[in-house]
TIZA-887269 format. One record per residue (C-alpha): x, y, z. Coordinates in pm, whole numbers, plus 50000, padded with zeros to 5 digits. Layout:
// residues N
XYZ/...
***
This chain:
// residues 589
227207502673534/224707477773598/223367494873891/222587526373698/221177507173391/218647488473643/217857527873780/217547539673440/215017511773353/213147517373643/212847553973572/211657546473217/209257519473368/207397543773621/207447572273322/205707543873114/203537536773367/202677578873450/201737582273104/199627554973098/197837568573400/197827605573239/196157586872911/193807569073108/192597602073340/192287617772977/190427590272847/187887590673145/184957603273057/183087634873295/180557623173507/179317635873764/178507603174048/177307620374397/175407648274475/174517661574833/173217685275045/176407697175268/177347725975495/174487739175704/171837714875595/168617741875755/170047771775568/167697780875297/169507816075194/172257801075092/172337766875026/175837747074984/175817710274752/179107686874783/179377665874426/181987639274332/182797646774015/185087618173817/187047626473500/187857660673658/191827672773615/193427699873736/192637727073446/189897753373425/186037740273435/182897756073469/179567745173634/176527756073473/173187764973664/170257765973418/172707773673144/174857799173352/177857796373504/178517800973852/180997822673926/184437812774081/183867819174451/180897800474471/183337772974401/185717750774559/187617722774419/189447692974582/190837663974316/187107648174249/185387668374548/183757700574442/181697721974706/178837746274538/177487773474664/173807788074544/171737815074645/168517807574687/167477848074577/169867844774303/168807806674106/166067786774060/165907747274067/166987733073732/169807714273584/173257719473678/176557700873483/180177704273443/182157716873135/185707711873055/187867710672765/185527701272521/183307677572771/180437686572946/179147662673197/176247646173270/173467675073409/171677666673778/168927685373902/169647706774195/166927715274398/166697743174662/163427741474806/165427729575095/163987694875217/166877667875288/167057642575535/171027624775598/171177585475574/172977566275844/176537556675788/177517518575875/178507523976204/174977542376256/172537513376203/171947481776369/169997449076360/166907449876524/164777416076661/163057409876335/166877406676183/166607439875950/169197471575963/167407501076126/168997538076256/170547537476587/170617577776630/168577591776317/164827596776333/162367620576216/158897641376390/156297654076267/155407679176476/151267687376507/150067711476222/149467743676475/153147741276585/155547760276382/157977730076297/161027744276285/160907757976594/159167730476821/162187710876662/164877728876768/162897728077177/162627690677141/166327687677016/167707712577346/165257693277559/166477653977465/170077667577403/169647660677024/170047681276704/168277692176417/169907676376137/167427673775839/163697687575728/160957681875503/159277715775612/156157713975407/155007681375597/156167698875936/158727667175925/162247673376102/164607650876170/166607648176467/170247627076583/169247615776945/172047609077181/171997570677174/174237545377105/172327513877079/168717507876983/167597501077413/169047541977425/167307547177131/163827535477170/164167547477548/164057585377390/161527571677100/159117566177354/159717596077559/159517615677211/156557600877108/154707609677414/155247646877373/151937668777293/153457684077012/154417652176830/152277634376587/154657607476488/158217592476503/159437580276185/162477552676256/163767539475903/164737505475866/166487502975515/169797498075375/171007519575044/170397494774810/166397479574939/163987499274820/163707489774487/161017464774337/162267444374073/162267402674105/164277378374009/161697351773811/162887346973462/160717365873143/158517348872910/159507334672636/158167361772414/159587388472605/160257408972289/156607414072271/155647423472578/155077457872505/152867453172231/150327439972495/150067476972587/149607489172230/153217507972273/154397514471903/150837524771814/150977549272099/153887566671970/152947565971623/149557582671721/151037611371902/153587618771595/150947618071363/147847635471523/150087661371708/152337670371424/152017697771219/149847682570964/147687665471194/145387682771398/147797706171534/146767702571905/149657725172109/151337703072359/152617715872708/156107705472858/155757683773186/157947672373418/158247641873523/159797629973909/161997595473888/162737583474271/165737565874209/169257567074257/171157571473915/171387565073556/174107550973334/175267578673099/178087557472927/175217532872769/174477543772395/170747548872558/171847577172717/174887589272568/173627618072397/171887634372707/174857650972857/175277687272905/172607715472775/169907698072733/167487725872643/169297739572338/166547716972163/163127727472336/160997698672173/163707669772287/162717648572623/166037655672859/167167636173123/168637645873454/170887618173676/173757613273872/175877591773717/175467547473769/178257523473727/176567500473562/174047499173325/172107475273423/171027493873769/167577494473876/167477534873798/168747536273500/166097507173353/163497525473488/164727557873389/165447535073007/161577529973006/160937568072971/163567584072792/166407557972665/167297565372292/165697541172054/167137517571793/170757517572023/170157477372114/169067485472498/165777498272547/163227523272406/162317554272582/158027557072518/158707597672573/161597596872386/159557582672071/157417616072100/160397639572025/159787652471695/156887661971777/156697665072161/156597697072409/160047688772567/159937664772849/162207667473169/162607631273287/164317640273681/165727610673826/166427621674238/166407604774561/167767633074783/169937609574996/170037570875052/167727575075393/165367550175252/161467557875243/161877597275434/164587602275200/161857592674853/159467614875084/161627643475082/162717644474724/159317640174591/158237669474771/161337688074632/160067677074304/156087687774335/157657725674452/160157720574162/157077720473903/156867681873845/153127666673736/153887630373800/155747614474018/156677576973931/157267557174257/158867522474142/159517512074502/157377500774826/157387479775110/155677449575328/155117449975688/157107419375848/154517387375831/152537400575528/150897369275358/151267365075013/148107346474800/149297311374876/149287319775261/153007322475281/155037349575445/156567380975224/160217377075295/161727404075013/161637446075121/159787440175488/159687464175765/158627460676150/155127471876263/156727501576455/158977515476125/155657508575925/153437527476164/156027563576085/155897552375776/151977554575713/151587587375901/154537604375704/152747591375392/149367603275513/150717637275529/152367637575187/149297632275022/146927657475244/149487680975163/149107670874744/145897672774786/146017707174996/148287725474791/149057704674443/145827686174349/147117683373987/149907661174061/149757626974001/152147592874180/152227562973967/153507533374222/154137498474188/151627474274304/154897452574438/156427418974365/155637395974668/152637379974497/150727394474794/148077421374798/148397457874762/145257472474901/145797460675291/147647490275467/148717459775731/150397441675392/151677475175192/152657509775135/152367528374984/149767511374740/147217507974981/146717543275038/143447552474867/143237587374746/142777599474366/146397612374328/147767575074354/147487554274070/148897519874123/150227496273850/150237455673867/152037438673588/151467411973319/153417392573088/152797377272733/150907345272751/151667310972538/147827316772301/148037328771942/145297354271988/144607392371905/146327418672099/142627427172259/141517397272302/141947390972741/144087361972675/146437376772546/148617385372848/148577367273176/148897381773537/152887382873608/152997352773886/154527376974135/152687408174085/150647419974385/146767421574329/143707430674454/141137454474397/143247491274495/145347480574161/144017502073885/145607490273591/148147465373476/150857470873231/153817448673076/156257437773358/159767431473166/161657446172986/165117449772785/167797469673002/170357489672881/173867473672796/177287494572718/178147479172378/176037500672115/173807472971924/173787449772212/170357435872287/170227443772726/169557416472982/165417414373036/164307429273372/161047419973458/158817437873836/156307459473849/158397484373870/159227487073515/155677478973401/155167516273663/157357539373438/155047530973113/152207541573269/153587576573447/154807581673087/151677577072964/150027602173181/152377624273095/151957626472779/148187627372830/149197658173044/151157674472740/148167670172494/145527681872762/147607698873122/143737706673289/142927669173345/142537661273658/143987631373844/140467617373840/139817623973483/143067605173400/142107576273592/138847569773434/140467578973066/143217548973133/140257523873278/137827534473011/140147530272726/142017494772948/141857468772757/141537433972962/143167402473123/141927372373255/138997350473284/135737366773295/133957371473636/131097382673754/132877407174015/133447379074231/137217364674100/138037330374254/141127318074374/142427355874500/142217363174081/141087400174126/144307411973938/143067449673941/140037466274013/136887450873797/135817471373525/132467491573570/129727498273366/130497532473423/133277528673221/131757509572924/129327538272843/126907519873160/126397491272908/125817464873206/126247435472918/129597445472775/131817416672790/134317434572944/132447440273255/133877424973626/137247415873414/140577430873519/142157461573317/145317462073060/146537494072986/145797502272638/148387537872541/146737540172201/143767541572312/144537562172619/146027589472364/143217585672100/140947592972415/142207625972539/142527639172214/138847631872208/138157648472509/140207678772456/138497687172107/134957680872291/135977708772576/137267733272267/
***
């Protein structure tokens, strides 16, 4: 009898412990985690996306396109693994989430304009002789403008025994898998690629999945909590409620989309809790689109947090979320196509600008390898070699001849970087030193220690590790508060330039939504003109490598050459940015 009573209790023991797994699977929330490109990754007809999909049982779901639902052979379903199918005649880009039961998922934004590159695996990469992880057998070409890509591709590929495994066909970029094993096989067909008539460049990416991002690790100031009153934030949002609203001056506003690069977004923190499923069904409300983070405290989702987080949940404060009751409907897309470093940002942002997007917010960038920083030591943090530098630059160069070819409206807010080095030198840093009027690029500040007005240029201090120099056009707070997962909680303080980025893409976008015909030019001399200013005053010539930004011109005082803010560095000022496109807009009515 004792045998079978210990059998009986171990029966009831693994029942116990099945219904505690069945409660738990219940209990887990839907979320979808991983999105790809799979199947035949040049077919543009029909395109075919593999998601991971957690919180997913065995009983009926849907998947929802723009609000439709696919239908049930475009589908197939393994545990968590679920395969899509799309017609590229049939759909459009847009949102796409998971219902079932009564949950509906987080939405992602599927693109199919078709430009994907794959990332390397860990048995694909290797150290090379400056100690970083580079691609043994991935690389990309851009093939010479009167060659039709594809096609010169595919010779290349039959010619070197490679394949075609990934394009970014606007930019005439494909990229290939060589036959090599090691980087000597590897930079044996690099050179023998390189030298072909038809190839402009070879882009070889140096990055692991987790490098490109541009936050730092120095501790915030003391009055953290008021950093973004440096930038006039709260009056910003409380001038676009009450000028814009109906009983204000009833300007229309115009929906704009706005382009994240970065990985994910935490949909279990209270800041973004309420964004899952149909977004849309309010047209006014800013909506966010993400795979789904881990953590909350990832460097997407506080960047993401900036723009759209709910306010008054303990984390942070979205500034376009602050303009929903009386915004146009913002779409705040958070995508990074794959993790294949910079070609992989590349590629998704031009997925993005054919997807409708306006602005672009770029919170990442890198340092070539023995980049000098202002006290004449070396950049050791998000370095690449001079070789993976050199693709780098000419796959850059054609982004932005092709934004300024065939989408001159669209705008890239980028980080000036965190190595306390200098963002204009193309030898130091991309892509900030790229000078062309779609780039705007952001430097940050912090709060200083002086009990002084909010205009006066003491009031916030250059962020010790910001970049500088003179391509910077503006500098806005660098920390903030990041999300947490307990409702009420006040979120750990993140401080880079790449959160001080996000507040000024969301300003231009909302500049966009009160006036859509500015040009990137016009926006850039609206945010200097209306900057407010940091520093000691200079007569153009800072000392000391001071020359946080660009030095404000007479040209943007009104040509008053004895304005006190001339040859001193710019603050962003959103209130004042706001209060003068409104301006402008009523002048051109």
């Amino acid at each position: 009898m004792a045998v079978k009573y210990l059998g009986a209790g171990r029966m009831v023991s693994a029942l116990a412990l099945m219904i505690v797994a069945i409660a738990a699977l219940a209990d887990e929330p839907l979320r979808v985690e991983q999105l790809q490109r799979c199947g035949n990754l040049l077919a543009l007809d029909t395109q075919e996306f593999c998601l991971h999909v957690s919180g997913l049982d065995d009983s009926d779901f849907q998947v929802k396109l723009n609000g439709t639902p696919l239908p049930q052979e475009a589908l197939s379903h393994n545990k968590d693994q679920v395969r899509v199918r799309i017609s590229s005649e049939d759909a459009q880009s847009g949102p796409l989430w998971f219902e079932q039961d009564d949950q509906s998922s987080n939405p992602v934004w599927v693109s199919i304009k078709g430009s994907h590159v794959l990332a390397a695996t860990d048995r694909e990469v290797a150290e090379n002789m400056d100690g970083l992880t580079t691609y043994v057998d991935l690389i990309s070409l851009i093939i010479e403008e009167e060659y039709e890509g594809g096609e010169e591709a595919q010779r290349l590929a039959e010619k070197y025994d490679a394949e075609v495994v990934g394009m970014i066909p606007p930019l005439n970029t494909y990229q290939l898998r060589l036959p090599a094993k090691d980087l000597v096989e590897r930079d044996a067909l690099v050179l023998r690629l390189g030298s072909e008539v038809s190839v402009d460049a070879v882009v070889i990416e140096e990055s692991g999945p987790e490098e490109n991002i541009e936050s730092e690790t120095g501790t915030p100031p003391d009055a953290d909590d008021q950093e973004w009153a440096s930038n006039r934030f709260l009056d910003a949002v409380n001038y676009y409620q009450r000028r814009l609203s109906s009983q204000g001056e009833g300007i229309e506003t115009h929906p704009v989309r706005i382009g994240v690069i970065e990985r994910e977004v935490d949909f279990d923190a209270p800041d973004f809790a309420d964004y899952l499923g149909d977004c849309r069904t309010d047209s006014t409300r800013t909506c966010v689109y993400a795979r789904d983070a881990a953590k909350p405290d990832g460097h997407g989702t506080t960047v993401a947090g900036v723009f759209a987080a709910a306010w008054n949940e303990g984390g942070n404060s979205g500034f376009l979320r602050g303009l929903d009751e009386v915004g146009p409907g913002f779409d705040v897309i958070v995508e990074r196509n794959s993790d294949a470093g910079i070609t992989a940002n590349i590629a998704a942002s031009v997925n993005l600008v054919e997807d409708g997007v306006r602005v672009l917010n770029w919170s990442w960038g890198i340092h070539r390898v023995g980049a000098i920083d202002i006290n004449g030591d070396e950049v050791d943090s998000l370095v690449r070699s001079g070789i993976a530098m050199s693709g780098y630059e000419e796959l850059l160069e054609e982004f932005f001849l092709w934004l300024r070819r065939e989408h001159p409206d669209v705008v890239v807010v980028n980080s000036a970087g965190n190595g306390s080095s200098f963002s204009g030198r193309d030898e130091y840093r991309l892509p900030s030193s790229f000078v062309t009027e779609q780039l705007f690029v952001v430097g940050g500040h912090e709060r200083s220690d002086q009990d002084v007005q909010v205009a006066d240029p003491r009031y916030a201090i250059k962020r010790s590790a910001s970049n500088i120099d003179m391509r910077v056009d503006i500098t806005a707070a660098a920390c903030v508060r990041g999300s947490s997962l307990i409702e009420g909680e006040r979120g750990e303080a993140h401080c880079g330039t790449s959160y001080a980025t996000p507040l000024v893409a969301g300003l231009v976008a909302a500049m966009m939504s009160i006036e859509p015909e500015l040009s990137p030019a016009q926006l850039r001399m609206l945010l200097r003109r209306s900057a407010m200013t940091i520093g000691e005053e200079y007569d153009f010539e800072p000392t000391d490598a001071d020359d946080l930004t660009a030095p404000i011109l007479p040209s943007e005082r009104a040509n008053d050459l004895n304005h006190p803010d001339i040859g001193r560095s710019a603050r962003l000022d959103m209130y004042k940015a706001l209060d003068l496109t409104v301006q402008s807009l009523n002048r051109d009515r």
